[in-house]
MARKE-524488 format. One record per residue (C-alpha): residue number from 1; chain; y, x, z; residue in one letter. Coordinates in nm, 3 decimals. Each point is the difference from the previous one (the first is absolute). Example, Ala and Ser with C-alpha at 12.3 -4.5 7.8 and 13.67 -1.06 7.14 Angstrom:
BEGIN
R    k  c        y        x        z  r
R    1  A   -0.450    1.230    0.780  A
R    2  A    0.344    0.137   -0.066  S
***
This chain:
BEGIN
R    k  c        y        x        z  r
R    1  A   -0.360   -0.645    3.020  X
R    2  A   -0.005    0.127   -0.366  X
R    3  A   -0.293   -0.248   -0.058  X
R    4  A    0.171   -0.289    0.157  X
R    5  A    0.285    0.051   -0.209  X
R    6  A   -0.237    0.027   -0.354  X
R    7  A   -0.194   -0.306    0.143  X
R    8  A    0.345   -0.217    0.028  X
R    9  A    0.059    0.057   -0.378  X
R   10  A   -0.343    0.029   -0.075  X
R   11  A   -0.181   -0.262    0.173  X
R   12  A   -0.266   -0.058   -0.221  X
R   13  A   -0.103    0.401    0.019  X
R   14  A   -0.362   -0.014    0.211  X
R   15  A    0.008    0.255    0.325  X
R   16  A   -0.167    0.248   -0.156  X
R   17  A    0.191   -0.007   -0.374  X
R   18  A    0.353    0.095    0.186  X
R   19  A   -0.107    0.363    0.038  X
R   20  A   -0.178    0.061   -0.329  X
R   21  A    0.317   -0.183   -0.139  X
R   22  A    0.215    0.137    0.182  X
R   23  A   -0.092    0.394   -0.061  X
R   24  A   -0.011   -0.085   -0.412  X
R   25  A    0.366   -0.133    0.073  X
R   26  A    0.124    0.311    0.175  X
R   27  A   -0.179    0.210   -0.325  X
R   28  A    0.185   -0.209   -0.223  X
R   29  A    0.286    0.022    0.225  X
R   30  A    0.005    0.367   -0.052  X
R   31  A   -0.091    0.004   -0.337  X
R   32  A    0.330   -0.255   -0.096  X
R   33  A    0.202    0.181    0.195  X
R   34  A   -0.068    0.334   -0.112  X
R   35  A    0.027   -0.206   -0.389  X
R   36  A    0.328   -0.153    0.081  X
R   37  A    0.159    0.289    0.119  X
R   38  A   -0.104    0.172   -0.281  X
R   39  A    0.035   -0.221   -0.287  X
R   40  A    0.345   -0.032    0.119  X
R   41  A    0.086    0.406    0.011  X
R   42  A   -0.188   -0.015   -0.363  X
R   43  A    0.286   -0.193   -0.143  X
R   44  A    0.251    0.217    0.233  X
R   45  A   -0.123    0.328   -0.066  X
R   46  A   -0.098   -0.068   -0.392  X
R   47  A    0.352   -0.171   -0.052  X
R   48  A    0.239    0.254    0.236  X
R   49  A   -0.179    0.288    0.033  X
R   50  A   -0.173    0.138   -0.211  X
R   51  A    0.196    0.042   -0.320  X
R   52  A    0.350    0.057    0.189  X
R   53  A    0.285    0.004   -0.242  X
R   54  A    0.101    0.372    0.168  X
R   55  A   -0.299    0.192   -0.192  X
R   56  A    0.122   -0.199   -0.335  X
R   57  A   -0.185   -0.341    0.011  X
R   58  A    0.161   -0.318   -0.090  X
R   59  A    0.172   -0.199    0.299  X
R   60  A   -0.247   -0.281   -0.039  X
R   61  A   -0.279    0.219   -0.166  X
R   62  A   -0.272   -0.143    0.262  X
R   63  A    0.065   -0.341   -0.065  X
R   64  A   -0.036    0.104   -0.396  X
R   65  A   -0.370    0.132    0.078  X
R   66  A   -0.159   -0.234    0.204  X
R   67  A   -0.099   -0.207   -0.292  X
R   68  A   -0.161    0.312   -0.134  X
R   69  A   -0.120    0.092    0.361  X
R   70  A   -0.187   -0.372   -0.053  X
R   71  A   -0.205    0.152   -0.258  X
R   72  A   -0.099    0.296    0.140  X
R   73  A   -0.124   -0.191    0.346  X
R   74  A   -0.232   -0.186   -0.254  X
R   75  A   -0.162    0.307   -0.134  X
R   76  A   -0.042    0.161    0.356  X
R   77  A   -0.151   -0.297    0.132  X
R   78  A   -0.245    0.016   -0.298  X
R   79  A   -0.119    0.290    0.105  X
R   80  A   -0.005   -0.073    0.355  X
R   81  A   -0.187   -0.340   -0.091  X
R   82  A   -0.278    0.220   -0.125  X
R   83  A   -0.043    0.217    0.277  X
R   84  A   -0.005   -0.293    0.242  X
R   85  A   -0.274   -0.135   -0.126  X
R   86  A   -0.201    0.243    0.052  X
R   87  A    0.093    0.072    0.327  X
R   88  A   -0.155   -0.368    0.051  X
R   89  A   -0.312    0.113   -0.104  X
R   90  A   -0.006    0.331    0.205  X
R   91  A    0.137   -0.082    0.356  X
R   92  A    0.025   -0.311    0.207  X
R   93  A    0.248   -0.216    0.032  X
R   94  A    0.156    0.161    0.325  X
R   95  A    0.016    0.360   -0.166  X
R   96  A    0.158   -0.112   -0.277  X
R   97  A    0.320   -0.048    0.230  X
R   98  A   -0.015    0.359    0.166  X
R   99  A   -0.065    0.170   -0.311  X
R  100  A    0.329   -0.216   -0.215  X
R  101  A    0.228   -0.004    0.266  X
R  102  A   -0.060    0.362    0.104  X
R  103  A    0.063    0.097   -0.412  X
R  104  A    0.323   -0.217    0.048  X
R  105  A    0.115    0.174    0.344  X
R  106  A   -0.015    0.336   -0.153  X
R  107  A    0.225   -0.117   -0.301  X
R  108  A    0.221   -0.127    0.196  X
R  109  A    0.036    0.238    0.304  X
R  110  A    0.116    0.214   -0.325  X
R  111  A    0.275   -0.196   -0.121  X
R  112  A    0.101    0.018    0.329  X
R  113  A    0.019    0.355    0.018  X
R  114  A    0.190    0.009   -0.326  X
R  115  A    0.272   -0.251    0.098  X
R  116  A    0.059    0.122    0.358  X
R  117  A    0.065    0.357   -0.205  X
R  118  A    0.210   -0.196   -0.216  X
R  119  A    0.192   -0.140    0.329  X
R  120  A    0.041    0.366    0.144  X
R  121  A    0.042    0.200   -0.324  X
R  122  A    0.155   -0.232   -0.196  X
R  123  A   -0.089   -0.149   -0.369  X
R  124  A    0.109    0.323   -0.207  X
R  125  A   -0.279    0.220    0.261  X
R  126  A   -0.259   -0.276   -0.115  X
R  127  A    0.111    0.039   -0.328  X
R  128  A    0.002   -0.248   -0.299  X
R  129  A   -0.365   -0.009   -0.102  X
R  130  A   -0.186    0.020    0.323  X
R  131  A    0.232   -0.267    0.091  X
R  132  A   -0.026   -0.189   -0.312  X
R  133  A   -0.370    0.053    0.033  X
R  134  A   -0.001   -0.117    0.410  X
R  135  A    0.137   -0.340   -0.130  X
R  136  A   -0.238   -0.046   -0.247  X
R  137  A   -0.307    0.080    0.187  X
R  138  A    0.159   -0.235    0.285  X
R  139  A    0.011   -0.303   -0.210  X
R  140  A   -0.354    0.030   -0.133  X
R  141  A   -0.137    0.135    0.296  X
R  142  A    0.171   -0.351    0.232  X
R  143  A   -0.085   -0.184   -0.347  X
R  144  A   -0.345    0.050    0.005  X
R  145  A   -0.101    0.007    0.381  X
R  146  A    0.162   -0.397    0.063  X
R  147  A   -0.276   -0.057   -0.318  X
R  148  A   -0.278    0.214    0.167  X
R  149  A    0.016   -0.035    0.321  X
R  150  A    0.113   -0.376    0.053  X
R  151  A   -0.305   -0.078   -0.247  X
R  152  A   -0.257    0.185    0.216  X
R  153  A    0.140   -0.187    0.341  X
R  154  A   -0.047   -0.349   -0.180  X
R  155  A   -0.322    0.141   -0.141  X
R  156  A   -0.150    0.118    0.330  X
R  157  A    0.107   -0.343    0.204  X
R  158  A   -0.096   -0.232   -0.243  X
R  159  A   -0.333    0.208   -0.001  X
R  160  A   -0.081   -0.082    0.340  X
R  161  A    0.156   -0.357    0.026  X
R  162  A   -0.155   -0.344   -0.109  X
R  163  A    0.235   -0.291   -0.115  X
R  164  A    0.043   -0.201    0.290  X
R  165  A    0.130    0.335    0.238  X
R  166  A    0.197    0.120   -0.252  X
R  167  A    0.223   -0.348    0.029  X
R  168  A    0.009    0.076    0.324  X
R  169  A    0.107    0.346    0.017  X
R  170  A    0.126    0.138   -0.323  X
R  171  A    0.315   -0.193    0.118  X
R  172  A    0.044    0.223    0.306  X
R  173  A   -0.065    0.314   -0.215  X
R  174  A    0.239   -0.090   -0.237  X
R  175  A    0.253   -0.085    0.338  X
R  176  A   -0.055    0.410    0.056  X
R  177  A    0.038    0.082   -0.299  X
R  178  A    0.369   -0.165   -0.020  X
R  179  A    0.084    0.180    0.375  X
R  180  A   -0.097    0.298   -0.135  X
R  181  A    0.237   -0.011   -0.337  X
R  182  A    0.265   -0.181    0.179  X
R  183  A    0.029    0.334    0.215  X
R  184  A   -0.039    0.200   -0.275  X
R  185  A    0.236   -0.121   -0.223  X
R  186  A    0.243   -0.017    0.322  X
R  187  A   -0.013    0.375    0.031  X
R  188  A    0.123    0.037   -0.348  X
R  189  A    0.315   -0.202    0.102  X
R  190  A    0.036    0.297    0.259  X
R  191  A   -0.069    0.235   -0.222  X
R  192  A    0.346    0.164    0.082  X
R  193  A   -0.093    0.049    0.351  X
R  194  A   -0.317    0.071    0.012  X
R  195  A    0.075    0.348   -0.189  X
R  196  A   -0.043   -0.135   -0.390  X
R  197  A   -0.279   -0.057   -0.224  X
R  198  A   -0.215    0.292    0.099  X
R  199  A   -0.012   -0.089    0.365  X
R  200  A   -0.145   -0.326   -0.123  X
R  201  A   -0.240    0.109   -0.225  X
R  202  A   -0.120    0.215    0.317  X
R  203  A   -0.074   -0.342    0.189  X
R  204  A   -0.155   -0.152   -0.333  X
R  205  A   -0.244    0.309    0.001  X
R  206  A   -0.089   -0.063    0.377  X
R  207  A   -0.050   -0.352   -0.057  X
R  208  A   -0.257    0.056   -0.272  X
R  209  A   -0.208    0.242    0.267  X
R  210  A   -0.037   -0.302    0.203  X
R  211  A   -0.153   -0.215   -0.231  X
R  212  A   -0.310    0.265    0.041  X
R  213  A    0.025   -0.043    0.391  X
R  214  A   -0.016   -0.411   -0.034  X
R  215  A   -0.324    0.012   -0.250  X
R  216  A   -0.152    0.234    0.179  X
R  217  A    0.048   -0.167    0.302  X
R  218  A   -0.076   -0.353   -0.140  X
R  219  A   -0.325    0.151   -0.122  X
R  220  A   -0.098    0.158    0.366  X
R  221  A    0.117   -0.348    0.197  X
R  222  A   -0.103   -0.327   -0.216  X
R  223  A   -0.365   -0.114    0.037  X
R  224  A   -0.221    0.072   -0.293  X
R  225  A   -0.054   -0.405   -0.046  X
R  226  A    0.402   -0.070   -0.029  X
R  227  A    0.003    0.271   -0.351  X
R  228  A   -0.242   -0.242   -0.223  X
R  229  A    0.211   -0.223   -0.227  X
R  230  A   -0.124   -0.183   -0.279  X
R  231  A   -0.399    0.042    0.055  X
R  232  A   -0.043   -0.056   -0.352  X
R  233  A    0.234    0.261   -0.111  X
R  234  A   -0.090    0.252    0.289  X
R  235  A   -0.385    0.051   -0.144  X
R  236  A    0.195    0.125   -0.308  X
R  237  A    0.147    0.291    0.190  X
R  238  A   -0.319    0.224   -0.072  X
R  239  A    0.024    0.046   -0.353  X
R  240  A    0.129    0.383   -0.138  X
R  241  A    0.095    0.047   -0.392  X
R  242  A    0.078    0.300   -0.164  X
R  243  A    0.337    0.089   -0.056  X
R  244  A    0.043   -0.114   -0.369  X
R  245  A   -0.195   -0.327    0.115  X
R  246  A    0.221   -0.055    0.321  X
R  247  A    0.298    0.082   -0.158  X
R  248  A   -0.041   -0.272   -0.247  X
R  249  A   -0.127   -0.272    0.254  X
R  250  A    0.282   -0.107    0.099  X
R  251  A    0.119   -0.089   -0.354  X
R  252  A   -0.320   -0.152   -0.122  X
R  253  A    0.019   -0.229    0.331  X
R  254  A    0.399   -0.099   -0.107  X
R  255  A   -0.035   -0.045   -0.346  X
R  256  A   -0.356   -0.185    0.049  X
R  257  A    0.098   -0.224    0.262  X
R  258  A    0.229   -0.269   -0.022  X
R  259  A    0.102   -0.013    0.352  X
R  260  A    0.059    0.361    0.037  X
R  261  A    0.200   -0.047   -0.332  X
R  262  A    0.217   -0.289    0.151  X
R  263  A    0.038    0.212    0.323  X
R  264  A    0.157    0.267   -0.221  X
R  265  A    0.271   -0.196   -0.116  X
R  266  A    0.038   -0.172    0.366  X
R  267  A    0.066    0.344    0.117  X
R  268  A    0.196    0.174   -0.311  X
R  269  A    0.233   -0.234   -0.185  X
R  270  A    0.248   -0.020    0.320  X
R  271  A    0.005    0.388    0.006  X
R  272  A    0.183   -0.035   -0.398  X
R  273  A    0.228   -0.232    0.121  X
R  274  A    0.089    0.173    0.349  X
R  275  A    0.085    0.357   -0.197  X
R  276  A    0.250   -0.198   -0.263  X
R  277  A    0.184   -0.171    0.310  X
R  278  A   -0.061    0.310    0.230  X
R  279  A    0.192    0.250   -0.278  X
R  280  A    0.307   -0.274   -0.017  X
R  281  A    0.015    0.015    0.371  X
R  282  A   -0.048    0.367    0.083  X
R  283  A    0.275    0.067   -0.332  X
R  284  A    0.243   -0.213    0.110  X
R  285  A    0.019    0.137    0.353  X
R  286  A   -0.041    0.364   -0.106  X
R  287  A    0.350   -0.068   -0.162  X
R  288  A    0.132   -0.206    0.283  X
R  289  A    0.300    0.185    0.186  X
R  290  A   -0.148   -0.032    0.358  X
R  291  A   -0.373    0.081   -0.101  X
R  292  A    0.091    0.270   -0.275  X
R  293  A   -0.080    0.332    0.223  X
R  294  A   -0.356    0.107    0.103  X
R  295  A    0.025   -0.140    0.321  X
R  296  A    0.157   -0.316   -0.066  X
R  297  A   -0.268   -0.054   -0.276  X
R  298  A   -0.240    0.063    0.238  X
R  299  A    0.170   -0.255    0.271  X
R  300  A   -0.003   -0.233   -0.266  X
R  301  A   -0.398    0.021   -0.067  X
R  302  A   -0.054   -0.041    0.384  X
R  303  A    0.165   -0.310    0.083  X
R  304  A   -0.147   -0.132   -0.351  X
R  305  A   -0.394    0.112    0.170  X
R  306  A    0.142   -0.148    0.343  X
R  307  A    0.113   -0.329   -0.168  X
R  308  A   -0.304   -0.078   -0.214  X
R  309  A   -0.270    0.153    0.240  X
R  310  A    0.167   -0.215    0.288  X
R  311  A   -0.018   -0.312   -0.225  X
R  312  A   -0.399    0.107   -0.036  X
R  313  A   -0.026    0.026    0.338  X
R  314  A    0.153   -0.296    0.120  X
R  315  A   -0.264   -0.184   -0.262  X
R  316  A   -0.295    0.128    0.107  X
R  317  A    0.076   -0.052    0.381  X
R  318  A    0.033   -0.320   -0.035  X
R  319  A   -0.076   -0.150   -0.331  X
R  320  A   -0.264    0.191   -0.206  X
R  321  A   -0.296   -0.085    0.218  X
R  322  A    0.108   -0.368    0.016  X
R  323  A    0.089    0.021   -0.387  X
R  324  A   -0.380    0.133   -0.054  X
R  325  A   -0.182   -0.210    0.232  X
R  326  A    0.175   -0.346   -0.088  X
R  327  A    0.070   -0.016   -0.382  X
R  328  A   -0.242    0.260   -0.106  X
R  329  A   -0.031    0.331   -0.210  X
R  330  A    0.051   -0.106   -0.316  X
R  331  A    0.354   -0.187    0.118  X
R  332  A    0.057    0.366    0.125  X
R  333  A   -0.014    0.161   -0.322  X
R  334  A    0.208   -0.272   -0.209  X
R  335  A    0.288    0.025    0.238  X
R  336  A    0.112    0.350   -0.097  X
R  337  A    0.063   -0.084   -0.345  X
R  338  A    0.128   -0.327    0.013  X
R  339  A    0.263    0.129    0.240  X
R  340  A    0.021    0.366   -0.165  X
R  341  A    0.119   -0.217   -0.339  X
R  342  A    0.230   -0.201    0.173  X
R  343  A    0.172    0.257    0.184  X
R  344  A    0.052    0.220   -0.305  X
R  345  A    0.141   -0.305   -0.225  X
R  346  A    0.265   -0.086    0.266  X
R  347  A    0.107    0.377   -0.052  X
R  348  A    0.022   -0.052   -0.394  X
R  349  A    0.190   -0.282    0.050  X
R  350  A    0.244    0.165    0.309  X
R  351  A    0.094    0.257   -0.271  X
R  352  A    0.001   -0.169   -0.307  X
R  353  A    0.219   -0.269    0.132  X
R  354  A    0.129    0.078    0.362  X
R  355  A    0.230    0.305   -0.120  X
R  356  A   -0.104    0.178    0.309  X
R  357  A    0.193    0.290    0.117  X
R  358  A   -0.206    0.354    0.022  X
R  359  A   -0.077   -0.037    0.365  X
R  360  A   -0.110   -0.350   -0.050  X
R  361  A   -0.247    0.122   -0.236  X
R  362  A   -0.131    0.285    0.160  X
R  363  A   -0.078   -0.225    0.335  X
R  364  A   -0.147   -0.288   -0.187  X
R  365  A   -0.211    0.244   -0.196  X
R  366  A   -0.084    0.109    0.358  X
R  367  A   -0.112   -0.308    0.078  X
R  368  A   -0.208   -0.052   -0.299  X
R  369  A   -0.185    0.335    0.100  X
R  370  A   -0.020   -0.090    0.365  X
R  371  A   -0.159   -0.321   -0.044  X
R  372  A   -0.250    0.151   -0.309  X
R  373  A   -0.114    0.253    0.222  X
R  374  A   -0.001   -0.198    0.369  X
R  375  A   -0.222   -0.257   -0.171  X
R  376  A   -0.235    0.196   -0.142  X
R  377  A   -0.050    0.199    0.309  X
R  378  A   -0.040   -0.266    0.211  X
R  379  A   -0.195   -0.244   -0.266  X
R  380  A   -0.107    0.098   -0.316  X
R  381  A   -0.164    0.347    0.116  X
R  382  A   -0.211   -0.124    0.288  X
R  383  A   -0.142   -0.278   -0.182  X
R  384  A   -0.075    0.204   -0.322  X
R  385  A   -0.152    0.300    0.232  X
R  386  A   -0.230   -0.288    0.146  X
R  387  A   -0.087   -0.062   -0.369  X
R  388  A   -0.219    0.279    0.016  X
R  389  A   -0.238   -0.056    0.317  X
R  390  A   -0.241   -0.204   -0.287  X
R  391  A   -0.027    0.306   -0.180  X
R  392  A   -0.294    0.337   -0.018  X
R  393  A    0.136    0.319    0.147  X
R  394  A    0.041    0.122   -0.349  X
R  395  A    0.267   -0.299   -0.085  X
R  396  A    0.139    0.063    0.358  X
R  397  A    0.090    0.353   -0.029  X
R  398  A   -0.030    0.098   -0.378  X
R  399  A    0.143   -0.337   -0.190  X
R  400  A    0.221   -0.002    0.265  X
R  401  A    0.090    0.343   -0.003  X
R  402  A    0.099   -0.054   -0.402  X
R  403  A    0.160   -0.309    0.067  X
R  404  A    0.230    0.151    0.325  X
R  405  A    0.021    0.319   -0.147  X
R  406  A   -0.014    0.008   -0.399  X
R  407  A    0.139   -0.327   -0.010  X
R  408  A    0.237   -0.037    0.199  X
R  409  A    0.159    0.318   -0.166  X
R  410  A   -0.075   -0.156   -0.356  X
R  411  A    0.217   -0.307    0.119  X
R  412  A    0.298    0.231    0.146  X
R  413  A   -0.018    0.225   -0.306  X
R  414  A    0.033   -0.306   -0.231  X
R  415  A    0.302   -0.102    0.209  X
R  416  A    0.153    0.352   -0.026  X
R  417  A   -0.074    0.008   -0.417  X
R  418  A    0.180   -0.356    0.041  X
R  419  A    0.293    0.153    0.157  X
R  420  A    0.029    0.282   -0.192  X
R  421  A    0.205   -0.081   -0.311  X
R  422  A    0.262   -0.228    0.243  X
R  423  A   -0.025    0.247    0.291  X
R  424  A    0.413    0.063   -0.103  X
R  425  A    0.036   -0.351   -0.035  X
R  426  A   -0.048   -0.220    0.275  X
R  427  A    0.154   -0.321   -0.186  X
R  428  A   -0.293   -0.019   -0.255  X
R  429  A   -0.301    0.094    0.265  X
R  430  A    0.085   -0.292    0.193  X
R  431  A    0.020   -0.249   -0.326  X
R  432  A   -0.388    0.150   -0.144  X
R  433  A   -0.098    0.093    0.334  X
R  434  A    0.033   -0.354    0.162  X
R  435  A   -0.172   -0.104   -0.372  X
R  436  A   -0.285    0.180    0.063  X
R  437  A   -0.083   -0.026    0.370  X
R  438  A   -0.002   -0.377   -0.057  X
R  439  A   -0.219    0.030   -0.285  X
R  440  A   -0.262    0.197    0.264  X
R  441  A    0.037   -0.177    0.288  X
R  442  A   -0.137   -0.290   -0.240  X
R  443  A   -0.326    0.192   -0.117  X
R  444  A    0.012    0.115    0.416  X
R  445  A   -0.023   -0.361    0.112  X
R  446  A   -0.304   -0.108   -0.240  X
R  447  A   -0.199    0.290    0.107  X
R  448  A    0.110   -0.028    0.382  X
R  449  A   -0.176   -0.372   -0.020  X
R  450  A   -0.315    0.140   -0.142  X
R  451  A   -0.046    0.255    0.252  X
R  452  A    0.068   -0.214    0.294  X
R  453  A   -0.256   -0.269   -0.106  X
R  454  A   -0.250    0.260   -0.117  X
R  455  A    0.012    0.134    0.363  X
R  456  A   -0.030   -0.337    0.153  X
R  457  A   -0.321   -0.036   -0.190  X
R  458  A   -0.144    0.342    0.029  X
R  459  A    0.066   -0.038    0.404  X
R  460  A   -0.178   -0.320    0.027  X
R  461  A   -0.274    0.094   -0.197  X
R  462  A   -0.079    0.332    0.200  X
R  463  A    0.051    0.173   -0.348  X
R  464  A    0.187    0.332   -0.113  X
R  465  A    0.120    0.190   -0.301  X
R  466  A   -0.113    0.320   -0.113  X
***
């Protein structure tokens, strides 16, 4: 039944792809659910409950320290980056899931404990720095495991995926991927109900248990011959390095390699852009009357996740695939810019010269975010994860691991520093702010056509990188 139904979307999936395809979409189905749900209590918890205004914080002093929290992410994940790689070097690629997401379980099962004692004993029990300190260690902690552990999913699949299967399934992965934040964004919009934050943050730590289950159980099930991807790239999966050495692959292989380079800023430069519009959006709702409480912040996060991760999912049902298959990769990873740019001008113009009202804004903001995020879900980040099935193991999972990791919290932290000095005044980050995403998505677009022609070539030439 299940099968029929993944062969009626899917119809170019062989027999014998839908389960191997199928049981990496219910990982990643688990792992963006359990991301969603939890990206969403970040802002919630970092913005209304940690630093309540009861134990003498500001009213808004969470919204005043996320650009700060932006920098501290990037110095975690640092650190993190390091230790990742050499965990590549020490365990394979199926351990490396039991051994992060059990690290990430534990954290989290305790800032469960601490906000369900919050809940029963109330904030002044909890007191103001083992609160202050819960939110803090929440935001890096959700911060850094959508860098980790998404990386080492897309890491993993594209390690055991050529090019031509990977048009054919990564669609239906990313399809689970969108289920599983659609419902986890919906529970925040429950939040209420459901018994508050901590109840959720209970379901985001069981969720993260059973991405161990689905490995372990992909690993038991799928024939040995259906986990060889690029052949090429796979005899490159022997090689050990010291730590020094295999800390510093990774870099070598980006700053050494054009490609890798170009798949850097096809991966990064949105991430600046997406924190400048994200911090207008999440300010001007924290302020709104009907979204100003903890809960009604939190309502307004989920049916922003619902929205955007049901515009994902409604692409890659029915038009990723079809998208990949008939214009091509490299079509794929111009699209998100060209219509990333012309969404955000249309908001520069709405407020410079439309006079909207403050809901007006907030919702066409909204919008802006919804379709920034839906399309690169559904588009840009399949096609750029197939990017690297033409790559060794070492630009798989350490390059990558920079670029998803280090990266990626490079590009947000340089969109917090951005924010900083007109985080009080919203007026003047839209002006520089649409100014300088433009300016990106131009240097984005040039390195966006490299990549997808250097791919092109490297697949019909049987070569790789690294």
């Amino acid at each position: 039944m299940i099968a029929s139904v993944v062969r009626f979307f899917y119809p170019e999936l062989k027999q014998e792809e839908v389960r191997k395809f199928g049981l990496l979409a219910l990982a990643f189905f688990f792992t963006i659910g359990a991301y969603w749900m939890l990206r969403l209590l970040k802002d919630a918890i970092f913005f209304k409950v940690a630093f309540p205004a009861s134990l003498g914080w500001l009213p808004d002093q969470g919204a005043l320290f996320q650009p700060l929290a932006k920098t501290y992410s990037f110095v975690t994940v640092l650190v993190l980056v390091a230790l990742y790689t050499k965990l590549v070097d020490l365990f394979e690629k199926q351990k490396l899931f039991y051994i992060i997401c059990s690290f990430y379980a534990a954290l989290f099962a305790g800032i469960t404990a601490i906000l369900i004692w919050r809940d029963v004993a109330g904030v002044e029990a909890v007191g103001r720095t083992l609160l202050a300190a819960t939110g803090w260690v929440s935001y890096l902690a959700i911060e850094s495991f959508g860098s980790i552990v998404v990386a080492l999913f897309w890491s993993f699949t594209s390690s055991v995926t050529d090019t031509e299967a990977a048009k054919r399934g990564y669609p239906f992965i990313i399809a689970g991927a969108q289920v599983g934040s659609i419902a986890g964004s919906a529970l925040n919009i429950f939040a209420e109900h459901l018994g508050g934050v901590s109840r959720l943050f209970f379901v985001a730590t069981v969720l993260v248990l059973m991405i161990m289950v689905v490995v372990w159980y992909f690993m038991k099930t799928i024939p040995a011959e259906q986990l060889v991807g690029n052949r090429q790239a796979a005899q490159t999966e022997k090689k050990k390095e010291g730590f020094v050495e295999g800390f510093l692959a990774g870099i070598k292989l980006l700053f050494t390699r054009g490609y890798l380079f170009g798949i850097l800023i096809v991966a990064t430069f949105y991430e600046v852009i997406n924190t400048i519009v994200d911090y207008q959006m999440k300010r001007q709702a924290s302020v709104f009357p009907q979204y100003a409480t903890e809960n009604g912040f939190a309502k307004f996060l989920g049916i922003f996740g619902v929205a955007t991760n049901s515009l994902a999912l409604f692409m890659a049902l029915l038009g990723t695939s079809y998208i990949m298959r008939k214009y091509g990769l490299t079509f794929c990873l111009l699209s998100y810019p060209i219509v990333l740019g012309l969404a955000l001008g249309s908001l520069y113009l709405l407020y410079a010269y439309g006079n909207p009202s403050a809901a007006v804004m907030l919702w066409s903001t909204f919008g802006v975010m919804m379709l920034a995020k839906g399309l690169s879900y559904a588009v840009n980040n399949p096609t750029k994860e197939m990017m690297y099935i033409p790559t060794s193991k070492d630009a798989k999972f350490k390059t990558k691991g920079w670029i998803d990791m280090f990266g990626s919290r490079t590009a947000k932290m340089g969109g917090a520093q951005f924010v900083e000095p007109f985080k009080k005044n919203l007026p003047d980050l839209m002006t520089y702010g649409t100014l300088l995403s433009l300016g990106l998505i131009g240097v984005w677009f040039a390195a966006a056509l490299y990549v997808g022609r250097k791919n092109a070539e490297l697949t019909r030439k049987g070569e790789i990188v690294g």
